[in-house]
N, C-alpha and C positions, 0 to 999 in steps of 0.2 A: 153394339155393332148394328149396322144399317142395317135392312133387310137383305138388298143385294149383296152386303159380306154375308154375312151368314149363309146364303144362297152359293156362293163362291169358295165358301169353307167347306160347307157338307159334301159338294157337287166335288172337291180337290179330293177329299179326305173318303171319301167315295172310288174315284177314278184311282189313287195311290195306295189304296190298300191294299190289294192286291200284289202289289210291289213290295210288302214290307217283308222284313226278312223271316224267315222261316224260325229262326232262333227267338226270335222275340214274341213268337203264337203266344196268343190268349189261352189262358184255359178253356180246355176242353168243357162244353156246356152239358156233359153228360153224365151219368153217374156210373161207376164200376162197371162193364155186363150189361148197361143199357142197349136197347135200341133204337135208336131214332126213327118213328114214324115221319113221316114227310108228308103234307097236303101241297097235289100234285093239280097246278092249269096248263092248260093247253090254251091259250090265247091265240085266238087264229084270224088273221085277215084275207078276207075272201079273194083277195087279187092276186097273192102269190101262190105257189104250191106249196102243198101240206105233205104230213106224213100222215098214214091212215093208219086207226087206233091199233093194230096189230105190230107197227113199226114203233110207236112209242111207246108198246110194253116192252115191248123186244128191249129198246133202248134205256128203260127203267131198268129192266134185269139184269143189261151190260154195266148199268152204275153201279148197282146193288153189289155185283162184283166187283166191280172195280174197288171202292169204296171199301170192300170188306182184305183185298188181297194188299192196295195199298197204304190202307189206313190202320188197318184192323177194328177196325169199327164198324158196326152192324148198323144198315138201315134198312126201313120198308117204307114203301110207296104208295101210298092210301088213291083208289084209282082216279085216274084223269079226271078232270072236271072241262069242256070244253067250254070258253067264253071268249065271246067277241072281242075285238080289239076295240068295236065301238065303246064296250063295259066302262074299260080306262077311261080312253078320249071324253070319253063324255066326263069325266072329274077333274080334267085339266083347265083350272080357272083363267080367265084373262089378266089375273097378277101373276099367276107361273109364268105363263107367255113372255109377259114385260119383264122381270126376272131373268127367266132363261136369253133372253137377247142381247143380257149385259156380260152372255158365259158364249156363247154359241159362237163358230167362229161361220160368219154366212159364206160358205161357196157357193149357197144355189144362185143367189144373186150377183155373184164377184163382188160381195162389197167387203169382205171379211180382211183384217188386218194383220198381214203376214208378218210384219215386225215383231206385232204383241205375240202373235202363233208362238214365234218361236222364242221369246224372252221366258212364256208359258212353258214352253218343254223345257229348255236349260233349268227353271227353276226345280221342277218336277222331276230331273233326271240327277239335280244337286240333293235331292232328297231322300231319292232311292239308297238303299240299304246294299243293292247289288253295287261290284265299283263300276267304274265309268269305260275299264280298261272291260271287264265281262260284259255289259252292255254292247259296248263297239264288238266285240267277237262274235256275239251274236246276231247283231244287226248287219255287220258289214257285207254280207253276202248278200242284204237280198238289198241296200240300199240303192235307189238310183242315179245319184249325187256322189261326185268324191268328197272325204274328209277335206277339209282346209286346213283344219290343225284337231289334234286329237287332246281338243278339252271339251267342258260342257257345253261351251258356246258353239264352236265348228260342229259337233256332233248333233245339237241341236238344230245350225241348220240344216245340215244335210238328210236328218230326221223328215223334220219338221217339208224341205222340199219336196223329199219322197211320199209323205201323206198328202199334200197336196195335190200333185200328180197324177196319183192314184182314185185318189176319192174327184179327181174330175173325170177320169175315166168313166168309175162306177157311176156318177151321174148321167153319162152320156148314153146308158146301157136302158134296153128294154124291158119289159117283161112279156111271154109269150102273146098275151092279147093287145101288144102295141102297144099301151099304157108304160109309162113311165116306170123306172124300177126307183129313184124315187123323187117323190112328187113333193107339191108344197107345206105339207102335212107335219108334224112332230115326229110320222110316228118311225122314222130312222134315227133321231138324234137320241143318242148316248144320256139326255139328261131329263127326256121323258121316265127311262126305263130305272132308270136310279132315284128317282122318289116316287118311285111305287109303292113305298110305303106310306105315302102320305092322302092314298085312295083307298084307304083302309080296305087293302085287298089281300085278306086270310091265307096268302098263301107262301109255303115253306119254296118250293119249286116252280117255278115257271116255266114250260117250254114253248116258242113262239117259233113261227115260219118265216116273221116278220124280219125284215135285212134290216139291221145296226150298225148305220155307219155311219162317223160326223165326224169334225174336230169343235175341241173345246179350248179356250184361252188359257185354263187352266192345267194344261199339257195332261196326260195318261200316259200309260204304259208302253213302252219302246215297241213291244210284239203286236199291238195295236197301231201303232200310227205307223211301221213300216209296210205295214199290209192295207194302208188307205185307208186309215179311221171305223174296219170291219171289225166288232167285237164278235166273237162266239160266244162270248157270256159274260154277266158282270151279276156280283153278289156287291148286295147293299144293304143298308140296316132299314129294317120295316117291322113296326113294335108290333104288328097285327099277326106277326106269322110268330110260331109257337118260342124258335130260338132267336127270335129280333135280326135274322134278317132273312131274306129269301135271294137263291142262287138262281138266274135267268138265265137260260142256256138259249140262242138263236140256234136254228136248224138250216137257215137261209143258207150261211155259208158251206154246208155240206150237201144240198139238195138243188142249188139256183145254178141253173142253167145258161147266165146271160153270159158274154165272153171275155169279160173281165173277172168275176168269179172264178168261172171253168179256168183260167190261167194264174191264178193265186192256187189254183190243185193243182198244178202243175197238169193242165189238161185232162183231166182225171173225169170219168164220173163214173157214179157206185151202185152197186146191188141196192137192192131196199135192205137185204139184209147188212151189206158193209155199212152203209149209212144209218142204220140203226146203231150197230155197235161202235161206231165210231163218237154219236151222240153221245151214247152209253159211258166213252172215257174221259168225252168234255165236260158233260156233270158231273162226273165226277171229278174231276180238276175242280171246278167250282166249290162242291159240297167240301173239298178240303181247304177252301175260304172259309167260307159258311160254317162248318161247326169244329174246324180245328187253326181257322185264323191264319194257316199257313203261305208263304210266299210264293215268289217263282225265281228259283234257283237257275237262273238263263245258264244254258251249254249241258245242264245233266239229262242228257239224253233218256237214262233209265228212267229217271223220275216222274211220273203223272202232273208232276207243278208247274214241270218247263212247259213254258208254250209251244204250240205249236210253228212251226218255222212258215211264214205265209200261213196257206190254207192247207198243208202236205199231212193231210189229216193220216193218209194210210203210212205212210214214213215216220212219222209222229208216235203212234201204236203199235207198230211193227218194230220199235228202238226201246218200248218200255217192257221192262226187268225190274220187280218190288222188290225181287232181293239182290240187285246193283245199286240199287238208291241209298244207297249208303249216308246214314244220317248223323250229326251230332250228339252228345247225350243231352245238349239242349234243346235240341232239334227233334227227341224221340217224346 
């Protein structure tokens, strides 16, 4: 395989995991009564707003819970390690670059090819493990587009319109010092932060202030690209970190203040305390990628796996119940 497939395989096989079904988890990477230590960064870019060290222990110990009431699984969080965003950037080669260009779908520029967009997500949504009819039930609320016909293809556009629209929005948007919310830089696109482990960077958890937002050719996840290409977290395989991969949680989306975010909260914004514990349930949603493989069962509200609806982080938390989550015996 050429480079760029294999760069298009990983980057798919990456953005879709996520998606896969709950019943077909990996084994668990722990042994009986283990606990999972976790080595914990804090990657921070000095343009946006942060959380201060107080807010992401707060936000450790809401996962540690979470994690323990919805998984049953015990972890601990070995403390924050603070590093640049320059740390990465600076290990991002000029063959990743050219690589990434042949996956990257370009709206900063308008040159990005909306055909391929969305040929990408029908593919991507004929592969999910969810069906097509639970997809649309869950999407169709917040989509901006009507159906045309309710197969992969009509649902793919009307996906695929609604990310677009969105993620021009969020381009069009500030950040408090006038600056760009984002710029010409990698470091919003979705395909920096998924070969993180190829910067042999040691760590189990990542938590970044950094906004993650893009489309990719290779289509993602329905609760991603109806929300404008904004990830809140994406777990990927990175051999450096103890269980081979590390779960990256953004904080952008519950913390950023510009007025396309603030209306993905449905208008919303939060204590430093709500916004800590709300972090607190999105790692953990991740950490249940991360060391128990599991999916996102779109529409079970009780569950920790469904995504969040938009950005309705307090509606999202406020629905979840560990003992309504009612699971398969292959699924326990």
């Amino acid at each position: 395989m050429r480079r760029g497939g294999q760069v298009r395989a990983v980057l798919a096989l990456t953005l879709l995991v996520a998606g896969s079904s709950c019943a077909h988890r990996a084994t668990l990477p722990l042994h009986d009564g283990e606990t999972a230590t976790l080595k914990v960064a804090y990657v921070v870019n000095p343009r946006f707003p942060g959380m201060k060290a107080e807010q992401i222990g707060a936000a450790l110990a809401a996962a540690r819970r979470g994690v323990s009431e919805n998984f049953g699984v015990e972890v601990e969080f070995l403390e924050p390690e603070e590093q640049s965003l320059a740390v990465l950037l600076d290990r991002v080669t000029s063959k990743d670059r050219s690589d990434w260009n042949n996956i990257i779908y370009d709206f900063k520029s308008g040159k990005g090819n909306r055909t391929r967009l969305t040929k990408g997500y029908a593919a991507a949504f004929r592969s999910e493990d969810n069906s097509l009819e639970e997809m649309i039930a869950y999407a169709q609320p917040f989509l901006l587009f009507p159906l045309r016909e309710r197969s992969y293809q009509g649902f793919a556009e009307a996906v695929t319109a609604t990310l677009v629209t969105r993620l021009e929005q969020i381009k069009s948007q500030k950040l408090p010092d006038g600056g760009d919310l984002i710029d010409r830089s990698v470091d919003n696109e979705v395909v920096f932060w998924a070969y993180i482990g190829r910067y042999s960077f040691p760590y189990d958890v990542v938590i970044t202030n950094q906004l993650i937002a893009s489309a990719e050719y290779v289509g993602s996840s329905v609760h991603t690209a109806i929300r404008g290409g904004i990830s809140n977290g994406i777990t990927t395989s990175n051999p450096s970190s103890r269980y081979g991969a590390t779960a990256i949680l953004s904080i952008y989306p519950i913390i950023g203040e510009d007025s396309v975010t603030r209306s993905l909260r449905d208008s919303e914004g939060y204590s430093d305390a709500d916004s800590a514990r709300f972090a607190g349930f999105l790692l953990a949603h991740e950490i249940g990628h991360q060391l128990l493989h599991l999916g996102h069962p779109y529409g079970r509200r009780a569950c920790v796996m469904n995504p969040p609806e938009l950005l309705y982080f307090r509606g999202w938390v406020e629905k979840l119940s560990p003992k309504d989550c009612k699971l398969s015996p292959a699924e326990k």
